[in-house]
C-alpha positions in Angstrom: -34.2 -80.7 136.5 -33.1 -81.8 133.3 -29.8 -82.2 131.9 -29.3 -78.9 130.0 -30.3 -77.1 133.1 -27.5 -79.0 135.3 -25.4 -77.8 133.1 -26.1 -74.5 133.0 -26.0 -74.5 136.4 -22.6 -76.2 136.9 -20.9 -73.7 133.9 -22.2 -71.1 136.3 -20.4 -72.1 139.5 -17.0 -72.8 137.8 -17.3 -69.5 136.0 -17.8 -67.8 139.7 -15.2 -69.9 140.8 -12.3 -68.5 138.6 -14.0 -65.2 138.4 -13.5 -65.0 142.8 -10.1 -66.8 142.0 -8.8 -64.0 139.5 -10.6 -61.5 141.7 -8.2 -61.8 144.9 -5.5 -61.7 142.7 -4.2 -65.3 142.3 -2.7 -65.3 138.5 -2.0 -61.4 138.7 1.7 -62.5 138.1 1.5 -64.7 134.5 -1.8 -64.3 134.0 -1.7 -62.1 130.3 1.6 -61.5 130.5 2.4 -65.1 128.4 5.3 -65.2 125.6 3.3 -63.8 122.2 0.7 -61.5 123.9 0.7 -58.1 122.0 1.5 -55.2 124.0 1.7 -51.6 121.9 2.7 -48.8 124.1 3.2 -45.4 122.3 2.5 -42.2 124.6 -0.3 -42.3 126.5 -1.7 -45.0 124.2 -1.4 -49.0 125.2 -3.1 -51.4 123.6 -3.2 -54.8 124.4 -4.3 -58.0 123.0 -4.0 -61.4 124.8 -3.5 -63.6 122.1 -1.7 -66.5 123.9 -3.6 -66.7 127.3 -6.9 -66.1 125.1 -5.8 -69.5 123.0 -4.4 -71.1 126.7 -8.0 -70.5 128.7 -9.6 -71.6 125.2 -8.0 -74.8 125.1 -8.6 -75.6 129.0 -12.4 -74.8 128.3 -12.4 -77.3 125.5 -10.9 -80.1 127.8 -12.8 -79.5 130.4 -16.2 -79.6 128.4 -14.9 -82.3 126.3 -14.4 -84.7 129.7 -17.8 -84.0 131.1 -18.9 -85.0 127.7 -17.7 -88.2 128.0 
């Protein structure tokens, strides 16, 4: 197989991984409620918009990919 497909492959697992991890609730308690995530509620109307834990999980991926590049 080459390498590109290893890869793929590997990407795959982990994102099943913390996909079944998030699924059975581990993270429920922090996970998008971090300082400097937007919450609007007016009504019956909430938006939401993860800022922080969309620039944590960001910065995880990009270590992560960054040591198996090495």
């Amino acid at each position: 197989m080459s390498e590109m497909g290893k890869l793929l492959v590997f990407i795959g697992l982990v994102l099943a991984a913390a996909g079944a991890f998030l699924w059975l609730g581990a993270g429920k308690g922090w996970l998008g409620r971090l300082p400097g995530d937007i919450v609007y509620r007016k009504g019956n109307f909430t938006f939401y918009f993860p800022i922080i834990t969309s620039l944590l999980i960001s910065l995880l991926l990009t270590l992560i990919l960054w040591l198996f590049r090495r």
